[in-house]
MARGUGU-880807 format. One record per residue: y, z, x of N, C-alpha, C, O in turn. Coordinates in steps of 0.1 Angstrom, whole numbers, plus 5000, padded with zeros to 4 digits. Layout:
! MARGUGU-880807
YZXYZXYZXYZX ...
END
This chain:
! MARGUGU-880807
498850005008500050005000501250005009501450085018 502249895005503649915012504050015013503550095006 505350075025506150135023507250165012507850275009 507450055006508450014991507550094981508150194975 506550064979505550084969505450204968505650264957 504950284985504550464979505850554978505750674974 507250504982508250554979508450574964508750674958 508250424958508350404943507550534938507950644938 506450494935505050614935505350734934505150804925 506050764951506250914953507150914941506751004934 508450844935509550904930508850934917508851034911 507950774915507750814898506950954896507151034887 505950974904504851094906506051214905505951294896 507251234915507351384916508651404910509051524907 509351284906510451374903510651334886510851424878 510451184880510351114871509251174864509751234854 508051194864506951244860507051374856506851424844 507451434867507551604859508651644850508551744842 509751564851510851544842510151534830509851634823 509951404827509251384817508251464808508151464795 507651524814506151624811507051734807507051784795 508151774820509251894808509551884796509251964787 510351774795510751714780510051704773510351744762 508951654773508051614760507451834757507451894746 507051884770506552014767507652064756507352064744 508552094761509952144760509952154743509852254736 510251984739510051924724508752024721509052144720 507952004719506851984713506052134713504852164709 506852214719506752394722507652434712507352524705 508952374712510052414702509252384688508652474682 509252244681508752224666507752334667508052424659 506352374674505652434669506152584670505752654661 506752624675507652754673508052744663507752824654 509352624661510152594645508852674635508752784631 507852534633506752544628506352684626506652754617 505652734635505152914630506253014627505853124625 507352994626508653114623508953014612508853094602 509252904608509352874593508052904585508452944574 506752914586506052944587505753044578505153054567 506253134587505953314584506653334576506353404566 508353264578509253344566508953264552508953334542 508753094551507853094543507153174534507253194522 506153224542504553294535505153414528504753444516 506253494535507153584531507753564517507553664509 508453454513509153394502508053344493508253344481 507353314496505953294487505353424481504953434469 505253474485504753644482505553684473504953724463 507053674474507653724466508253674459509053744453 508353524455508053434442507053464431507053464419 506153484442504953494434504753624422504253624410 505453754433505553854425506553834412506253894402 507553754414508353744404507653644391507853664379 507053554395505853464389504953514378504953494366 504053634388503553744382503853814370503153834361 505353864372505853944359506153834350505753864339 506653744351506753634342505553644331505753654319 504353644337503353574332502653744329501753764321 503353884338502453984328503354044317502654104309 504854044316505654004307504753954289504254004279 504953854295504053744281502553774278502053734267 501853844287500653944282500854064274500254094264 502154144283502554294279502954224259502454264248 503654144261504154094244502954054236502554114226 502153924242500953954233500054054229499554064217 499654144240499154274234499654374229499054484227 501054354228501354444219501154424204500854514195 501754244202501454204190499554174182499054164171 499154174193497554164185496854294180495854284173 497554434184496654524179497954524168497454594177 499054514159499954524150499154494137498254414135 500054604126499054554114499554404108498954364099 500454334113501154244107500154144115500354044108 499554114122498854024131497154044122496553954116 496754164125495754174116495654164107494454144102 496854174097496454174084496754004080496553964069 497153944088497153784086495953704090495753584086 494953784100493753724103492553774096491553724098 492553904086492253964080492053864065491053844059 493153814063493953754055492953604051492553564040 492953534065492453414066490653404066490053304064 490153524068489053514070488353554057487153534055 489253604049489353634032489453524024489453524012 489753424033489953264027491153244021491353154013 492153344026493453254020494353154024495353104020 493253154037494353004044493252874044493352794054 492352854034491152744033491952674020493052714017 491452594015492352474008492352533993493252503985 491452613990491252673975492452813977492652893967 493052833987493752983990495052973981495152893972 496153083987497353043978497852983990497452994001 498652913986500052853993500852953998501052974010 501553033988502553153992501953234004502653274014 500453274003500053384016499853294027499353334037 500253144028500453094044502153094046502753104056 502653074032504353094037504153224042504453224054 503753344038504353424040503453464056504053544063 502653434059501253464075502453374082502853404093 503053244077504053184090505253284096505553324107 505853304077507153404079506753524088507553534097 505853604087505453694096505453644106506253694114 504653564110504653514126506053484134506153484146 506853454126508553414128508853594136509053644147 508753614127509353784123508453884135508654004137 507553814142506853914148506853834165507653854174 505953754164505453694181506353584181506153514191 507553514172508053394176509353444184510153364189 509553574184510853644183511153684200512053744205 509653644207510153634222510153494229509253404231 511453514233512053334236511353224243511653104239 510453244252509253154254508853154249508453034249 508053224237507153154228507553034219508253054209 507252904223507752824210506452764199506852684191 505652794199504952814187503652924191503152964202 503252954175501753024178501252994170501852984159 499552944172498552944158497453054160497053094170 497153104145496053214145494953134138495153054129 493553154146492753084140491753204130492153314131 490653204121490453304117489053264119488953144122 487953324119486553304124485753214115484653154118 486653214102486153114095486552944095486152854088 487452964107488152844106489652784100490252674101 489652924091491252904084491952904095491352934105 493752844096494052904100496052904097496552864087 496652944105498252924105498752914113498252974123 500052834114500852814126502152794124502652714117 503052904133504652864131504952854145504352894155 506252774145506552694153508252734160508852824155 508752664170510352644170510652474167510452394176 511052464159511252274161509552204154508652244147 509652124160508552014158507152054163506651954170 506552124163505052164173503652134164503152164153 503452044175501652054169500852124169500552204179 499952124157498652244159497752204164497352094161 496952294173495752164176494852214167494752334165 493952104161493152124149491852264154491752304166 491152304142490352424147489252304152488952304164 488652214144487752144149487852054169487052064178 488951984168489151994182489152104193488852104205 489452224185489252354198488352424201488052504209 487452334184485852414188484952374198484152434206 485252214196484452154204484552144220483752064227 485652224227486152214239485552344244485452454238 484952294261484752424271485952564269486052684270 486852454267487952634267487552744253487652864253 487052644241486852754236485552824238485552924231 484352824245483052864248483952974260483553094261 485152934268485553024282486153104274486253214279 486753094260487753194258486953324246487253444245 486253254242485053374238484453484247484653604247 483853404255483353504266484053584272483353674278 485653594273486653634277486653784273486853884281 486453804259486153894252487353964246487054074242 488753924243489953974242491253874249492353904249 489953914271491353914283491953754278491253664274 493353764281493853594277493453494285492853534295 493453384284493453224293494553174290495053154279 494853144304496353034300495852904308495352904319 496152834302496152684302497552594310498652594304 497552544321499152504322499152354320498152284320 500452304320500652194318499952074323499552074334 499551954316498851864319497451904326496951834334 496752074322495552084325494552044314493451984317 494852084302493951994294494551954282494652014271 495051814286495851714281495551654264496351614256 494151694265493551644251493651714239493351674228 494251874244494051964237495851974232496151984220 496651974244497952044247498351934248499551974252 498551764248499551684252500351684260499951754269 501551604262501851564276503251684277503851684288 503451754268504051864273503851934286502851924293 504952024290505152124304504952254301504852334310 504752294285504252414282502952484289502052414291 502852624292502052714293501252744279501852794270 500052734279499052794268498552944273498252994284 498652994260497853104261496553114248496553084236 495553144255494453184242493153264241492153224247 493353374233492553504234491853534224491953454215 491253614222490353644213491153784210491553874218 491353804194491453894188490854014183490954024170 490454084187489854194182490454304168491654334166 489754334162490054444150490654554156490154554167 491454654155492054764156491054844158490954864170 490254894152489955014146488154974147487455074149 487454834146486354844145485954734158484854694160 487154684168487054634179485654474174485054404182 485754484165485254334159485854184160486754184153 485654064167486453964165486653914153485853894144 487853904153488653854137489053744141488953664132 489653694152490353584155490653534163490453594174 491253414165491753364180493253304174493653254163 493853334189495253334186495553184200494853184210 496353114199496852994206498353014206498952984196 498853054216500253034220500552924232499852874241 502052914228502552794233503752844242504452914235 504252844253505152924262505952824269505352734276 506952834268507952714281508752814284509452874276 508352844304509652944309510152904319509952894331 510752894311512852854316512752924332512852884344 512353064325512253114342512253074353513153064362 511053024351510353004363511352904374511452904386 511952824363512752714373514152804378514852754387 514352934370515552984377515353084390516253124398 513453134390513053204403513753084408514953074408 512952994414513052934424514352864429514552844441 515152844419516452814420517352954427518352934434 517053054424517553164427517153184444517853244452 515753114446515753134464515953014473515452994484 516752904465516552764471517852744466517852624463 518952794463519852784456520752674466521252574460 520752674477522052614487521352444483522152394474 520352374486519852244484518752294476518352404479 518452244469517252214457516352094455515352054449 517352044462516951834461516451814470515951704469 516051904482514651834494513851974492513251994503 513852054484512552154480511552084465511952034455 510552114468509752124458508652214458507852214467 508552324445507252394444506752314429507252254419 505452364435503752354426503452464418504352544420 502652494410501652584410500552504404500552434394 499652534415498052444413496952504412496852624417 495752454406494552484404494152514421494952504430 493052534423492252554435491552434437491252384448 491152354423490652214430491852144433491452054441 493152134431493952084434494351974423494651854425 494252014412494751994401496852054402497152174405 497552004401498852004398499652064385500451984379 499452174381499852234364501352244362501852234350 502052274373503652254373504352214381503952274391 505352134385506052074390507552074390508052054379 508452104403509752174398510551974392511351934383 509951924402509951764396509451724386509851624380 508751794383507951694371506951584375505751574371 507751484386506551394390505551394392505051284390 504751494396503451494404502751584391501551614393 503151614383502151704370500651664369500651544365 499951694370498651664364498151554377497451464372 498351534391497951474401497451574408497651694406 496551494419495651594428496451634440496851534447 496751714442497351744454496551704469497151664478 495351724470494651694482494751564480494651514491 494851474471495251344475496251294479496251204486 497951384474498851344481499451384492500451334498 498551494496499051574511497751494520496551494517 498351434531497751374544496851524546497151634543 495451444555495051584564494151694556493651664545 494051834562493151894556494452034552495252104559 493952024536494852144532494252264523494152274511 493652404536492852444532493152584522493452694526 492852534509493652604496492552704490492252744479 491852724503490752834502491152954505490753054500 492352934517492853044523493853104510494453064501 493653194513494653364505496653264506497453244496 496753244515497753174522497953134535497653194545 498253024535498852944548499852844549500652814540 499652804560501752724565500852594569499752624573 501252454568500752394577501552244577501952194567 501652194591502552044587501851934585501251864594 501851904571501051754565502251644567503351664571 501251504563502551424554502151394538501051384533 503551404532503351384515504351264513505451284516 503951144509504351044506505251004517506550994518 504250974528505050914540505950984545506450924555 506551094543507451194548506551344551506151424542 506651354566506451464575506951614567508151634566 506051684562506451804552505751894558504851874566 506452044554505052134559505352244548506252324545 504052214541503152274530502552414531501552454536 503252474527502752634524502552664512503052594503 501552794509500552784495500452944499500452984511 500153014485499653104484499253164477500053124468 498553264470497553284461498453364452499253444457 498353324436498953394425497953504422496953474417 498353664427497753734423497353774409497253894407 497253724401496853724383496153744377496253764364 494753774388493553804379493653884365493353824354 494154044365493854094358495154054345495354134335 495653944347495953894333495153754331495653654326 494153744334493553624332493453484338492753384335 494453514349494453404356493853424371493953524378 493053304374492153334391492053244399491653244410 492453124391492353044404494252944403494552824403 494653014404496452944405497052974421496953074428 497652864423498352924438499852844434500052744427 500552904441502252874445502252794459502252854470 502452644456502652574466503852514467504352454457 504552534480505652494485506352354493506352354505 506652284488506852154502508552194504509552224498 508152184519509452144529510052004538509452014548 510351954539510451844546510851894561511751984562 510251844570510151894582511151854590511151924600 512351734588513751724587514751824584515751854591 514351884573515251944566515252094578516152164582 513952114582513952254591514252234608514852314615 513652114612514452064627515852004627516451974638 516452004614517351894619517851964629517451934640 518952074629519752104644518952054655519251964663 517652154656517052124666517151984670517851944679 516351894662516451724667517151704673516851664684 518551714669520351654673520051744692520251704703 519751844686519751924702518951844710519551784720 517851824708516651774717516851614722516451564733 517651554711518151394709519251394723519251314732 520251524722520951554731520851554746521551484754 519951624749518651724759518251544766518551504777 517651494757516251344759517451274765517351254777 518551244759519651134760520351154783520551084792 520351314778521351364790519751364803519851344815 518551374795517551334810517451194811517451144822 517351144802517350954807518650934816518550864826 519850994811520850944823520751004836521150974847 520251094832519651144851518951084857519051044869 517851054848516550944853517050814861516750774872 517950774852518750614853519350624868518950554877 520650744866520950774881520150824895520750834906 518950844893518550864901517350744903516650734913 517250664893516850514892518050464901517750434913 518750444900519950364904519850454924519750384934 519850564925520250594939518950554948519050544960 517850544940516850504948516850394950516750344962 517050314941517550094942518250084954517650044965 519750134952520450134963520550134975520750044984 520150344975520350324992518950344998518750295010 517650444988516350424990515950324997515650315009 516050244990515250114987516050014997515849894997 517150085005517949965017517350015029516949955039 517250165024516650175039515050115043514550075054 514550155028513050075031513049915032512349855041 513849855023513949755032514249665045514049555049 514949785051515549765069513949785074513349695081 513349905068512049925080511149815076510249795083 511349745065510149645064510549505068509749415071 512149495069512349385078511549355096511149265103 511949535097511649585112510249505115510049405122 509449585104508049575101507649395103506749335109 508549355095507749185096508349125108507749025112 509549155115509949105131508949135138508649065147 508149265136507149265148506149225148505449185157 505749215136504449125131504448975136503348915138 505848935137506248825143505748795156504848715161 506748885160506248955175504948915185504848865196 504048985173502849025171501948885173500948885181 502448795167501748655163502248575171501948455172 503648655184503748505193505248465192506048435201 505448465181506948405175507848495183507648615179 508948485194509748565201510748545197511648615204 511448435184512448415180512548505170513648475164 512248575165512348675156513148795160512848865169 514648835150515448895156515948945140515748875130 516449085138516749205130518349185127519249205135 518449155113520049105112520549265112519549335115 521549325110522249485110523549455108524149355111 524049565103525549545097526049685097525149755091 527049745100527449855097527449935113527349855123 527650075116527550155125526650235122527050335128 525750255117524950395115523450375124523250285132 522750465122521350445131520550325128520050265138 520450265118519750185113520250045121519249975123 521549995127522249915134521449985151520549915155 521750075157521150075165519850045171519549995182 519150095161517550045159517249885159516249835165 518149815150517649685155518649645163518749525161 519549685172519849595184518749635197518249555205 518649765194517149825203516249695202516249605211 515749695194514549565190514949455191514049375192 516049405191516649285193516349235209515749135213 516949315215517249305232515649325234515149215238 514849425233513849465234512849285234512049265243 512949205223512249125220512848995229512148905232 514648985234515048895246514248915255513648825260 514049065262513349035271511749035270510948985278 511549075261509849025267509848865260508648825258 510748755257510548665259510548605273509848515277 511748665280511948615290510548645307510348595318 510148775296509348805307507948705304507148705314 507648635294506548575288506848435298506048375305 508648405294508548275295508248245316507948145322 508548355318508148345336507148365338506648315348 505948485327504848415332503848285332502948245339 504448225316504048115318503848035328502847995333 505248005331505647915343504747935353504747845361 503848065358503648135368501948065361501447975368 501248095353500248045346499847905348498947855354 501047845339500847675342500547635355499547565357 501547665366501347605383499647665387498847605394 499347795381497947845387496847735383495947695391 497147675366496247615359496047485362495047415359 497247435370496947235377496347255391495747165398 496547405394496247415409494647445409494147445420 493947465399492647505398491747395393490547365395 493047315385492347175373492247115387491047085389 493047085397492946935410491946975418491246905425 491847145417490947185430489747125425489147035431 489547185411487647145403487446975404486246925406 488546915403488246715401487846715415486846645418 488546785425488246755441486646785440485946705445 486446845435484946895438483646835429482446825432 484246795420483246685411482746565416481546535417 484246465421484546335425483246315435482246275431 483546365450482646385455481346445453480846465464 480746465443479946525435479246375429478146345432 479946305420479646185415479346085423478546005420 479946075433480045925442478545985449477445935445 478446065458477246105462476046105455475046105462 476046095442474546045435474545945430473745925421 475645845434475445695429474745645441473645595442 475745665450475345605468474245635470473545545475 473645755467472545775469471245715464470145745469 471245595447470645525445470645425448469645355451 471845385446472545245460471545215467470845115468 471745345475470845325489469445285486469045175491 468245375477467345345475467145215472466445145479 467945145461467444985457468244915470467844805472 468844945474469144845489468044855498467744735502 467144965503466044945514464844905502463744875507 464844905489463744835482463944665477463444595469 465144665487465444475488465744445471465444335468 466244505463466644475445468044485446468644585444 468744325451469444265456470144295441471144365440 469444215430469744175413470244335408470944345397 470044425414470244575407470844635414471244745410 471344595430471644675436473444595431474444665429 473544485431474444475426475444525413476544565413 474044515399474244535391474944755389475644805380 474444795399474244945402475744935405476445025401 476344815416477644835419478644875409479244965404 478344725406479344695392479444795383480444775376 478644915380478544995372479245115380479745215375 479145095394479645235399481145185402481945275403 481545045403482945035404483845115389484845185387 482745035379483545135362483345305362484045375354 482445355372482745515371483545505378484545535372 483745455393485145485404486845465396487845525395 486345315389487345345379487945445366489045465362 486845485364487645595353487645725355488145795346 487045785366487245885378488645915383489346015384 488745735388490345765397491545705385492445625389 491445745368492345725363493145795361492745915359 494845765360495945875366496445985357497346075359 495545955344495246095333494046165336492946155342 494946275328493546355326492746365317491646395321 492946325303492346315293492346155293493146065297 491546145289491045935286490545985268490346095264 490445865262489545815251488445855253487845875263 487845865237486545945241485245825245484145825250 486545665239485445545238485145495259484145445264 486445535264486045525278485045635281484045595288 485145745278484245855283482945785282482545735293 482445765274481145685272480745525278479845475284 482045495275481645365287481545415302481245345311 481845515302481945595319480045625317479245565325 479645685309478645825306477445675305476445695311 477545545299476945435300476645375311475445355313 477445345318477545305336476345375343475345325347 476745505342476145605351474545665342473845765344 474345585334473145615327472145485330470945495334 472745395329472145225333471845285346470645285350 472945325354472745365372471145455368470045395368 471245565364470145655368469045555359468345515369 468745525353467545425346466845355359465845385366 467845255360467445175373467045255384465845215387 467545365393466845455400465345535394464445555402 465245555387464045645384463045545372462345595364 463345395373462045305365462345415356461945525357 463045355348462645385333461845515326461345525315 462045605336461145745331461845805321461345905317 463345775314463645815301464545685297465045585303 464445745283465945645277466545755272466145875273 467645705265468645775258469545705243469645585240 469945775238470645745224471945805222472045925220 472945715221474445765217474745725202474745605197 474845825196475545815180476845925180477046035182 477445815176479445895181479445825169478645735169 480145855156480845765146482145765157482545845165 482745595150483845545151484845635152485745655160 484645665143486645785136486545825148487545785154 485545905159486046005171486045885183485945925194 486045755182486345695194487545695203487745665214 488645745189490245745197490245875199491045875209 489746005197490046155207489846135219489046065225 491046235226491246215237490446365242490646475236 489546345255488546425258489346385278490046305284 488846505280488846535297488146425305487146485310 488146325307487846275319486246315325486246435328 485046265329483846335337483546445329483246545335 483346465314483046575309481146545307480246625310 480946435302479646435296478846415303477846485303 479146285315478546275329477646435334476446455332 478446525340477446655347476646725339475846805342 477046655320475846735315474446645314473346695315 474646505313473846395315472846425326471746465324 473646415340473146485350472246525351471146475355 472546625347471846815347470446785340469346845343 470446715332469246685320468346545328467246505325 469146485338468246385345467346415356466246355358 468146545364468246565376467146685376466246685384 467346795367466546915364466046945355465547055353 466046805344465246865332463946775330462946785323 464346685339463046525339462246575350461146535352 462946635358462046705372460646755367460346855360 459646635376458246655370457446665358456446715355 458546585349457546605337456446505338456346435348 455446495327454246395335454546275316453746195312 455946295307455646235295457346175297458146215305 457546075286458646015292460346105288460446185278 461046085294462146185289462646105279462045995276 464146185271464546115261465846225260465746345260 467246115258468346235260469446185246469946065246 469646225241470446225230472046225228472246345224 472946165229474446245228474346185217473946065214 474846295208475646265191476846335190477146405200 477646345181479046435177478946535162478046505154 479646625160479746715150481246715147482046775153 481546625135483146615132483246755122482446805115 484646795125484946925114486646865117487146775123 487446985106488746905104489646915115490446815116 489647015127490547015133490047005150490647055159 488946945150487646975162486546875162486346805152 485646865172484746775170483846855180484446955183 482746835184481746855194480946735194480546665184 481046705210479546605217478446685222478546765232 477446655216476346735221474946675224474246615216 474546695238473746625249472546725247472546845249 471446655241470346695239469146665246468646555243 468346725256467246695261465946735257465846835249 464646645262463046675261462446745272461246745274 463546815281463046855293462346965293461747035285 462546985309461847135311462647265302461847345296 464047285303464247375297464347485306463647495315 465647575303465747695313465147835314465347925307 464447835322463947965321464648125318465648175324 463948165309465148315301465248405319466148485320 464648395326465548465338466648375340467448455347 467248255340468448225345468848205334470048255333 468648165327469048135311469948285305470948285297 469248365309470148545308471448555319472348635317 471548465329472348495342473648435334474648425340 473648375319474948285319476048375312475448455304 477148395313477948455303478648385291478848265290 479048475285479548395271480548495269480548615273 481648415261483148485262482848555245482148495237 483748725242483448745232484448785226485548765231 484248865210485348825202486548755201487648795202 485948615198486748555195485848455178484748475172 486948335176486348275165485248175171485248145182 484248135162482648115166483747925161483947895149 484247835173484047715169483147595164482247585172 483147525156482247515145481047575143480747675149 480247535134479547635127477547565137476647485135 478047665146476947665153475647655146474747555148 475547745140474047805138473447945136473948055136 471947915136471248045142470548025151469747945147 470348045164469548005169467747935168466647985166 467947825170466447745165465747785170464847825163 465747815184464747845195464548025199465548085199 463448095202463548185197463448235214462748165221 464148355219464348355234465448325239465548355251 466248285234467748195234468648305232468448415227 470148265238471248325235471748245222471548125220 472348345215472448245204473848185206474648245213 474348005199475547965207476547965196477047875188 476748145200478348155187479848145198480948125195 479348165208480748215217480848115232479948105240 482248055235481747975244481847975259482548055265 480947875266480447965278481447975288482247885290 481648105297482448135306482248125318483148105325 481048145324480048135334479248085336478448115328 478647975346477447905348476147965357475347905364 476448095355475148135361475648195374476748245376 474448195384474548235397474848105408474148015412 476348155411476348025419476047995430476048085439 475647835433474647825442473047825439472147755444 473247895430471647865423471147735413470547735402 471947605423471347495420472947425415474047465413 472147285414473347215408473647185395474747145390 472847205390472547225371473647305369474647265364 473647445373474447575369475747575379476747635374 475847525393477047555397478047435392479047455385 477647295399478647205395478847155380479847155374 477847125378477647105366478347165352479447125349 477547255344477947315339479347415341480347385335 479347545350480147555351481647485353482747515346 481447405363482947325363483447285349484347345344 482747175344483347175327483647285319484747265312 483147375318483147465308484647545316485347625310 484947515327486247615336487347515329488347565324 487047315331488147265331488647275317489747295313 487447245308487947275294488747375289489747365281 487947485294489347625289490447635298491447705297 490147565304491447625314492647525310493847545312 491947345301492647285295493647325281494847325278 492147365273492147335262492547535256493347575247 491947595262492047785259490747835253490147745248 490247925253489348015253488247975237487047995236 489047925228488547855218487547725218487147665207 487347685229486547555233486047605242486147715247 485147495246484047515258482347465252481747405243 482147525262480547475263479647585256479747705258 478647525247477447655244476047575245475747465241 475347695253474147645257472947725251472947845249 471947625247470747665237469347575248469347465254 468447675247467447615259466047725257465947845257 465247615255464047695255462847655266462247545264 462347745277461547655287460347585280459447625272 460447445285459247395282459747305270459147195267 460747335264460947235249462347185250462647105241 463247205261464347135266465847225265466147345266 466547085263467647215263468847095253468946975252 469647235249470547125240472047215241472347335238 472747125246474247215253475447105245475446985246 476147175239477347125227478447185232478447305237 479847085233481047055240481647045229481446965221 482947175226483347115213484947165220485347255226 485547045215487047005217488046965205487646935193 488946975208489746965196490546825199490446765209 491346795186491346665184492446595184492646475182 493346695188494746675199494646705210493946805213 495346635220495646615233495746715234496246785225 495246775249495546885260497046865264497946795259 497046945275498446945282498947105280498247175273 500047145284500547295282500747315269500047415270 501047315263501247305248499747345241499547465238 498747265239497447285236497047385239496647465231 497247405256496647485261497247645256496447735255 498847675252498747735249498547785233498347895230 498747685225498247705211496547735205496147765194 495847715217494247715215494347885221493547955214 495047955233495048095238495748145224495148225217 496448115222497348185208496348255197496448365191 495348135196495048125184493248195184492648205174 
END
C-alpha cells in the first residue's frame, strides 16, 4: 500500500472513524434515554388515568346498585314478570315502569337509556332522545347473555363497537346484569343500560391539555380489539394490526417504540384495574409520536451532526492540502529514485519554497549529477577495456582459423589433389575474406557463407566422414551477428566430437526466432562431453533465462537456462579453450550478460550448444542496454 493510501486509512481509521462512532453512540444513547424517562413518566400518567377511569366506571356501578335493590326497580320487574308488559297487559303499567325509570336510573347524566327485561321476556325501556331497544329475542340468543347469567348479579360492560350487532355503531358503554330480588335473592330480571361519558374525554384532556392533536388514547380488549377511541378512527380495529412489531399487552404495563401508520410512536398500555366491577380484560393505551418527545433533542443533535461534519470537512480539507503535499513530495522523491534505480540519471525533484522539503531535493538533485557523472567516466573507462579485449580475442582466433585450413591444404597438396587443393583455396580465400572484414558484426547470410567454405574445407580433409544441414529461415538472413561466431562451434564438433567414432557424423545448424532475439544452434552425433569436464563449465546466474530453453532432454546435463561464462579448464583442449570460450567472452562482452552460449551434452549421444543473439546491432549502445536490462 502507498504512502498516500495508509495516510488516507490512518486518517479515516483514527480520527474520522471514531468521530463518527461518537455521534451516532452519542444519538442513539440519548433517544433511548428520551425513550425510558418518557417511558416511566408515561407508565406514571397511565396509572393515574386509569385510576380516574376507574371511578368513572365504579361511580356507574355504585348508581346501579343502588338502583336495583329499590322497591321502584323491583316492583317494575315484579310487574313484568306478572305479565304486565306482554301484549295482553295494560298499557298504562308500561307508561307508568318508563315514568319510573325516568324518575329513578335515567336521572344520572350518562345514562342515556335503560331497558328491564323480565324472566319472562316482557320488557320496558326509557330512553333520552331516540334509543333503541335491543329486542329480548336478539339478546337471548347472544354469548353475552349466557356471560351475563353466569355473572350472577356482578355487571358486564360492553364498549363501543364490541358487539356491534347487539349495540350499533354508537360510542356508548353498555352495562348488563342480572337482577336479583331484595329479600329472596331470586333472579327477577336483567337490566341493559346504555352510558356515554363525557368524562372520560375531559380526563384525558385535563392531562394533555397543552396539544391534544398529536395525543391519542385507547381503551382496548387484550385481544386487541379497539372499544374507545379519543379519535374515533380506529373504534372497533385491531390494534396489533396497526402498531408495527411486537406489542406485548400481556404485560401489567409497558412503554415501547412502534410505528402506527407510518409514523414512529411510542405506545404505552396499562392495565384497567376493574375486575371487581366487572371488568378484566380492558387496558389504557396511549400513543405518542416520537417527534413530538425528541423534537428539541433532534434540533440539538441536527446541530451537534452539522458542527462534526464541518470539522470533518476541515480537517478533510487540511489533510488535501498540506498532508497530502507533503506526501506527494516524498512520492515524487520515491519515483526519482526508482528512476535512478532503472538507469535513467535524468531524473531530477522539481521544489519550490525555503523549507526542508526544498532542501531535500536539491540534496537529491546534485546527489544524482554526480553519480551521473561518476557513471559517465566509468563508462568511458569500460568501453576502451571492452575493444581492448574484443581485438585481443580476434588476435587469437585468426591465427587459430588459418592454422587449420593450412593444415589441410597441406594434406591434399602431398596427396597430389591438385582439383581440391585448389578448390580448398578458393574456399579459404572466402574465410580470409570475411575474417579480415573491417566490421565487426557482418550479416548472418555472410556468417554462413563463411561457416560453408570452412565446412566444404573440413569434408574434403576427412572423405566425407560427416555431412551437415543448415535450416536458417530467410527473415534472419539480414541479422547482424559477430563475425567467426559459428565456425569454433562447427570446429569443436568436427575436431572432438567426430574424433573416432567408427558411424558417420552429422552436424545440424538451425535457428530459434522469438520477438526480440534469435538463437543459432549447432547440433552434433558426436562423442559428447564427459560430466567431469562438462561440470568444469560455469554459467552466469540470476539473470532472465533467454529464450525458452527447456528442460533439459539429456539427463546428466546442466540444464541450459543461464548463459555460459566459462569454458572450462583452460588449456584443457581446444574445444573448451578457443573455442567455446572465446565466443561466449566476445558475445557478452559485445552484446551483455543477457546473451551468450548454452551448452547441453551427453557423452556418447553428442552435444548441442545454442547461441542466442539479439536482433539489433551491437556496438556500445547494445552493449549497454543488454547489461541494463
Amino acid at each position: 500500500m502507498s504512502l498516500n493510501k495508509k495516510m488516507f486509512v490512518a486518517f479515516m481509521a483514527f480520527i474520522i472513524a471514531p468521530l463518527f462512532v461518537l455521534g451516532l453512540v452519542s444519538y442513539y444513547s440519548s433517544q433511548q434515554l428520551i425513550e425510558k424517562k418518557y417511558g416511566e413518566q408515561t407508565e406514571l400518567t397511565l396509572k393515574a388515568i386509569g385510576r380516574n377511569v376507574t371511578y368513572v366506571f365504579k361511580e356507574a356501578n355504585y348508581f346501579s346498585d343502588f338502583w336495583m335493590v329499590k322497591s321502584e326497580i323491583q316492583s317494575i320487574l315484579h310487574g313484568l314478570n306478572s305479565g304486565d308488559g306482554g301484549s295482553d297487559g295494560s298499557a298504562v303499567h308500561l307508561v307508568e315502569y318508563e315514568s319510573e325509570l325516568r324518575r329513578t336510573l335515567l336521572t344520572y347524566a350518562p345514562i342515556q337509556s335503560v331497558t328491564l327485561y323480565g324472566t319472562n321476556g316482557y320488557s320496558v325501556h326509557a330512553g333520552r332522545g331516540v334509543t333503541q331497544m335491543i329486542p329480548y329475542e336478539k339478546l337471548n340468543g347472544s354469548d353475552l347473555y349466557a356471560d351475563v347469567w353466569k355473572r350472577n348479579g356482578v355487571p358486564k360492560w360492553i364498549g363501543p363497537a364490541e358487539a356491534k350487532e347487539l349495540a350499533g355503531e354508537g360510542r356508548d358503554f353498555f352495562q348488563l346484569r342480572v337482577v336479583k330480588d331484595y329479600y329472596t335473592f331470586d333472579t327477577i330480571g336483567l337490566m341493559v343500560a346504555r352510558y356515554r361519558f363525557s368524562e372520560l374525554e375531559r380526563i384525558f384532556d385535563s392531562y394533555f391539555a397543552l396539544d391534544d392533536s398529536i395525543h391519542r388514547y385507547l381503551i382496548v380488549k387484550d385481544n386487541g380489539t379497539i372499544l374507545f377511541d379519543s379519535r374515533r378512527s380506529m373504534e372497533g380495529s385491531d390494534l396489533l394490526s396497526i402498531v408495527s412489531g411486537q406489542l406485548a399487552l400481556s404485560r401489567t404495563i409497558d412503554s415501547t417504540k412502534s410505528e402506527v401508520d407510518g409514523t414512529e410512536t411510542i405506545v404505552s398500555h396499562a392495565r384497567l384495574d376493574m375486575e371487581e366491577l366487572g371488568i378484566r380484560d380492558w387496558k389504557l393505551v396511549f400513543f405518542t409520536p416520537w417527534e413530538a418527545v425528541s423534537g428539541e433533542l433532534t434540533a440539538i443533535m441536527r446541530w451537534v451532526a452539522f458542527i462534526t461534519l464541518l470539522c470533518i470537512g476541515s480537517a478533510l480539507i487540511f489533510n488535501l492540502v498540506f498532508v497530502r503535499n507533503i506526501i506527494q513530495f516524498i512520492l515524487r522523491i520515491v519515483s526519482s529514485m526508482r528512476r535512478v534505480e532503472r538507469g535513467d540519471l535524468t531524473a531530477r525533484v522539481e521544489h519550490r519554497g525555503d523549507d526542508e522539503t526544498t532542501v531535500l531535493a536539491h540534496g537529491f538533485n546534485s546527489m544524482t549529477e554526480r553519480i551521473g557523472g561518476l557513471l559517465e567516466e566509468v563508462k568511458v573507462q569500460q568501453n576502451r577495456k571492452n575493444r581492448a579485449e574484443l581485438m585481443l580475442m580476434q588476435a587469437q582466433i585468426k591465427p587459430h582459423f588459418l592454422f587449420n585450413t593450412l593444415e589441410s591444404i597441406n594434406v591434399m597438396a602431398v596427396q597430389n589433389e591438385g582439383k581440391q587443393v585448389s578448390q580448398m583455396v578458393r574456399r579459404l580465400g572466402n574465410l580470409l575474406r570475411i575474417s579480415m572484414h573491417p566490421k565487426e558484426e557482418i550479416m548472418l547470410k555472410q556468417e554462413l557463407e563463411h561457416l560453408k567454405s570452412y565446412l566444404d574445407i573440413q569434408m574434403f580433409r576427412f572423405e566425407d566422414s560427416f555431412d551437415y544441414e543448415i535450416d536458417i529461415p530467410q527473415s534472419l538472413m539480414d541479422c547482424p551477428v559477430l563475425k567467426l561466431t559459428l565456425q569454433p562451434l562447427v570446429e569443436n564438433s568436427i575436431q572432438h566430437g567426430f574424433e573416432g567414432i567408427e558411424y558417420r557424423g552429422h552436424i545440424r545448424i538451425y535457428a530459434e526466432d522469438d520477438e526480440d532475439r534469435f538463437a543459432l544452434i549447432v547440433e552434433d552425433n558426436g562423442l559428447g562431453i564427459p560430466p567431469s569436464r562438462l561440470a568444469g563449465f560455469r554459467y552466469h546466474a540470476d539473470r532472465e533465462v533467454p529464450l525458452e530453453s527447456g528442460a533439459n532432454e539429456r539427463s546428466g546435463e546442466p540444464d541450459m537456462a543461464q548463459p555460459l561464462l566459462d569454458g572450462g579448464e583452460k588449456g584443457g583442449g581446444e574445444r573448451s579453450g578457443l573455442g567455446l570460450s572465446n565466443v561466449a567472452d566476445r558475445i557478452r562482452i559485445r552484446y551483455g550478460v543477457r546473451y551468450g552460449l548454452f551448452l547441453c551434452s551427453e557423452e556418447g549421444k553428442g552435444t548441442i550448444v545454442k547461441c542466442v543473439l539479439p536482433k539489433i546491432g551491437g556496438g556500445t549502445n547494445a552493449s549497454q542496454s543488454a547489461s541494463g536490462g
